[in-house]
ZAFIBA-710881 format. One record per atom (N, C-alpha, C): x, y, z. Coordinates in Angstrom, 2 decimals. Example, Ala and Ser with C-alpha at 12.3 -4.5 7.8 and 13.67 -1.06 7.14 Angstrom:
<r u="13.19" v="-5.69" w="7.80"/>
<r u="12.30" v="-4.50" w="7.80"/>
<r u="13.20" v="-3.30" w="7.80"/>
<r u="12.85" v="-2.25" w="7.08"/>
<r u="13.67" v="-1.06" w="7.14"/>
<r u="12.90" v="0.03" w="7.87"/>
This chain:
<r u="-34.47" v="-3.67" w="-24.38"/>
<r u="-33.40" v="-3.93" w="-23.45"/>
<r u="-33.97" v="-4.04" w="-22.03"/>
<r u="-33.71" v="-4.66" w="-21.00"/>
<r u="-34.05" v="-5.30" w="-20.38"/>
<r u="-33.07" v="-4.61" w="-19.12"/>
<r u="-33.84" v="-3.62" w="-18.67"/>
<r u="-32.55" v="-2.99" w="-17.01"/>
<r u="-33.31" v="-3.34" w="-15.61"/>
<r u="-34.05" v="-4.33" w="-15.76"/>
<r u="-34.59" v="-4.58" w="-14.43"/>
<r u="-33.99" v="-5.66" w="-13.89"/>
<r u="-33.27" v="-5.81" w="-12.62"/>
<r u="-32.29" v="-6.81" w="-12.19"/>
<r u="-33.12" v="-7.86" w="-11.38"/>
<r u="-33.26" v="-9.26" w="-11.48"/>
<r u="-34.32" v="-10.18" w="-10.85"/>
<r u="-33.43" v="-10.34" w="-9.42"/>
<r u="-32.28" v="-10.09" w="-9.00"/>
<r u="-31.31" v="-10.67" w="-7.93"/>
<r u="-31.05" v="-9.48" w="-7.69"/>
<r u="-30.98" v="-9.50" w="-6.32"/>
<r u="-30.30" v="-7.96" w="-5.10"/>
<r u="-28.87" v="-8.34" w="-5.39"/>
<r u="-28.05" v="-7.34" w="-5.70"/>
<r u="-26.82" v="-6.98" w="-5.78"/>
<r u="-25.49" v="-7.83" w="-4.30"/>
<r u="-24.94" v="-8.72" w="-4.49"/>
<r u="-24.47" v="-9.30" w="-3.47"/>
<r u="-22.85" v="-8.72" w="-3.26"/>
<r u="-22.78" v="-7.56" w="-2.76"/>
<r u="-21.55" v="-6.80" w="-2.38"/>
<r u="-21.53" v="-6.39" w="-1.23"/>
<r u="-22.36" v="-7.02" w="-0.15"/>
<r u="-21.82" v="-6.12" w="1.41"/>
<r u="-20.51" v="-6.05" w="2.26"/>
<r u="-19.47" v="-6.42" w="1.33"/>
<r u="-18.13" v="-5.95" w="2.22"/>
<r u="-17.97" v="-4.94" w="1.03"/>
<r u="-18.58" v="-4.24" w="0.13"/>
<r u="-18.00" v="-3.24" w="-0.53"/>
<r u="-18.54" v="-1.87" w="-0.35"/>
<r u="-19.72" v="-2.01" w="0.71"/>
<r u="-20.81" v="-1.13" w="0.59"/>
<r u="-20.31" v="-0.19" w="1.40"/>
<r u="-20.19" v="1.15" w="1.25"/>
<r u="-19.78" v="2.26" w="2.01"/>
<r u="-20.26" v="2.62" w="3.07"/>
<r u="-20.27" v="2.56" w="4.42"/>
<r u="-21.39" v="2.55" w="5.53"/>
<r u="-20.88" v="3.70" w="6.03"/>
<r u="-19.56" v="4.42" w="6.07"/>
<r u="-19.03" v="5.74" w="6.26"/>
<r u="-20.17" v="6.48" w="6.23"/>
<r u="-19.52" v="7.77" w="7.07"/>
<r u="-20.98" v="8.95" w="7.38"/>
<r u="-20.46" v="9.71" w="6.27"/>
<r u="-20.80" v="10.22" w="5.37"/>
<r u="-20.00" v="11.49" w="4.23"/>
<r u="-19.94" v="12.35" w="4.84"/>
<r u="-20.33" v="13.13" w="6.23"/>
<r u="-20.08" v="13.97" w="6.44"/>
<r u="-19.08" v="13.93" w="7.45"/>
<r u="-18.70" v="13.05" w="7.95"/>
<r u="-17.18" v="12.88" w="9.10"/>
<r u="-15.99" v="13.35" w="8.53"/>
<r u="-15.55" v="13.41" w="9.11"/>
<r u="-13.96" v="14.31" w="8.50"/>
<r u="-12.94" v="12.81" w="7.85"/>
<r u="-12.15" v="13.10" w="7.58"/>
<r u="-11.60" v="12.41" w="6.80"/>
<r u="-10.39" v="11.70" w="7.58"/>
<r u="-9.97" v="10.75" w="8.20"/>
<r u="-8.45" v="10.72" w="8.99"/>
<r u="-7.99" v="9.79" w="7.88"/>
<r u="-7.21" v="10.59" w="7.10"/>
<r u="-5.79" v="9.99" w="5.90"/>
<r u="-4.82" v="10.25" w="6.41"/>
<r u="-4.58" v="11.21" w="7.67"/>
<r u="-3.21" v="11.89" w="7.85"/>
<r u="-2.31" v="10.29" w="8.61"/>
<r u="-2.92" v="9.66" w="9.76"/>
<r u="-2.09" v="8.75" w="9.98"/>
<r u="-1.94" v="7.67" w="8.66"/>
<r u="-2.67" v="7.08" w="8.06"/>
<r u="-2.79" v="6.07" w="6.57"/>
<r u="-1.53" v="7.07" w="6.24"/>
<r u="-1.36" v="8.02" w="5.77"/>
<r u="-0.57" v="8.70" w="4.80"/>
<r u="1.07" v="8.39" w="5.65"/>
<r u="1.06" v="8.75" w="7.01"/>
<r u="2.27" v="8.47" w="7.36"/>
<r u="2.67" v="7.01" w="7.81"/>
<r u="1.80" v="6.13" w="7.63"/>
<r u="1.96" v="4.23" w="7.66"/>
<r u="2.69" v="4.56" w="5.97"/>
<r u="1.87" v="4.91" w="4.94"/>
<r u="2.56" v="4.59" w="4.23"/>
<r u="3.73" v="4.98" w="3.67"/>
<r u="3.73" v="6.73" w="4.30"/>
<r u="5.53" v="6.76" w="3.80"/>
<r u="6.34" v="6.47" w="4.71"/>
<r u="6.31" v="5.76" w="5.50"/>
<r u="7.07" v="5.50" w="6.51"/>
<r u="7.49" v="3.85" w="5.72"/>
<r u="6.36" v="3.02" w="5.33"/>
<r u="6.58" v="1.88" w="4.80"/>
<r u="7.62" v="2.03" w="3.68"/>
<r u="7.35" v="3.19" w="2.48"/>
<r u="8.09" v="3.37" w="1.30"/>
<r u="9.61" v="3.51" w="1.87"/>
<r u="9.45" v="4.56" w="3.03"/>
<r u="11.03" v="4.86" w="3.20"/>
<r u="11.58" v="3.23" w="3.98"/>
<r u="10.98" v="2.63" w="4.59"/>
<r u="11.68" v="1.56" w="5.25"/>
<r u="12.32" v="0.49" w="3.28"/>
<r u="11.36" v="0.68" w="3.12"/>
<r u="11.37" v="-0.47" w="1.42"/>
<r u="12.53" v="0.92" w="0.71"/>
<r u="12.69" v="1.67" w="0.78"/>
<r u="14.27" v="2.39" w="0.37"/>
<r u="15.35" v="1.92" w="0.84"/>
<r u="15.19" v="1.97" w="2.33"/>
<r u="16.64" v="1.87" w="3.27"/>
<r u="16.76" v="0.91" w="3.00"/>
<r u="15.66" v="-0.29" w="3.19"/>
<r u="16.03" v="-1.57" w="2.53"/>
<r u="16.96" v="-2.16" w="1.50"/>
<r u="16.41" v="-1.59" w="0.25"/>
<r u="16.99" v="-1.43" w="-1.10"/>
<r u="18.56" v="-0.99" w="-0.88"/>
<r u="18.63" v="0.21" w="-0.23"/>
<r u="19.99" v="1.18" w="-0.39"/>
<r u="20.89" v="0.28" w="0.97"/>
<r u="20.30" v="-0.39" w="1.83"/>
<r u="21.42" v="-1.30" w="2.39"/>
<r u="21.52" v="-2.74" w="1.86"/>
<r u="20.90" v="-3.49" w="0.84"/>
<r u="21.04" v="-4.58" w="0.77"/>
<r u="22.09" v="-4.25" w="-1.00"/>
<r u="21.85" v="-3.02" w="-1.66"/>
<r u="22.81" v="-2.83" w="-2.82"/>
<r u="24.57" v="-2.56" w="-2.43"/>
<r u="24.03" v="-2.13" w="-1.15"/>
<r u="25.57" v="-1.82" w="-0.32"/>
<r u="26.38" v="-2.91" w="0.04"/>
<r u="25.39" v="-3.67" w="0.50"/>
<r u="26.07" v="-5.18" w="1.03"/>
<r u="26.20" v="-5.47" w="0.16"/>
<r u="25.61" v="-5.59" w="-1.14"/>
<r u="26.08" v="-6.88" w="-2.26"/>
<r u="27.53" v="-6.31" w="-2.90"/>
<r u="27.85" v="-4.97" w="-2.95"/>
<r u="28.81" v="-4.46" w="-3.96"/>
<r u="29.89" v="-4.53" w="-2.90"/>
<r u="29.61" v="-4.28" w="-1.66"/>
<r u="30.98" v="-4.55" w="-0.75"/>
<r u="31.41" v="-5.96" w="-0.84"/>
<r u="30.75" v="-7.46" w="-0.86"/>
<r u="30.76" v="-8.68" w="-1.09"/>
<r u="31.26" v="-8.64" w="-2.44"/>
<r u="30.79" v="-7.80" w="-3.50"/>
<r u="31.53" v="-8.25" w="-4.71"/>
<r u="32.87" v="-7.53" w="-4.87"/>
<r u="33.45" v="-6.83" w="-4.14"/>
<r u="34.72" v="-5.66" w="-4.37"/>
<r u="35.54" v="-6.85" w="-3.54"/>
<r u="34.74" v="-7.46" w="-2.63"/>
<r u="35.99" v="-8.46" w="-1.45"/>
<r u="36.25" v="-9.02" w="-2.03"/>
<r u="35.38" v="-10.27" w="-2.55"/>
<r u="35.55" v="-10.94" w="-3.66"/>
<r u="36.30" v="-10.80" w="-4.91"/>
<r u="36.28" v="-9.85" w="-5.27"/>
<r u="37.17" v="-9.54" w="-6.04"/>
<r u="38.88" v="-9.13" w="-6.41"/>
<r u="38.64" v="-8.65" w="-4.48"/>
<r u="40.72" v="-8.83" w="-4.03"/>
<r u="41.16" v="-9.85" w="-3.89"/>
């Protein structure tokens, strides 16, 4: 079997250049994204509102 690779590996936008030892900032990422989820709720819970009020009018 044959594990010697003739071509250098071509991934440099995947390559981790981060220090491992820096601290970690997830806390703002974490509140982009529940802030995104809750906007994609309110979303949901006002556009089901509008449709059932449109279908109850519709329906008198």
């Amino acid at each position: 079997m044959n594990t010697e690779h003739s071509h250098p590996r071509i991934h440099p936008g995947t390559v981790d250049r981060s220090n491992p030892n820096a601290p970690k900032r997830t806390f703002a990422k974490s509140i982009v994204s529940n802030s995104r989820r809750l906007r994609q709720r309110v979303g949901l819970a006002v556009s089901l509102c509008l449709g059932l009020a449109a279908i109850v009018i519709a329906l008198e």
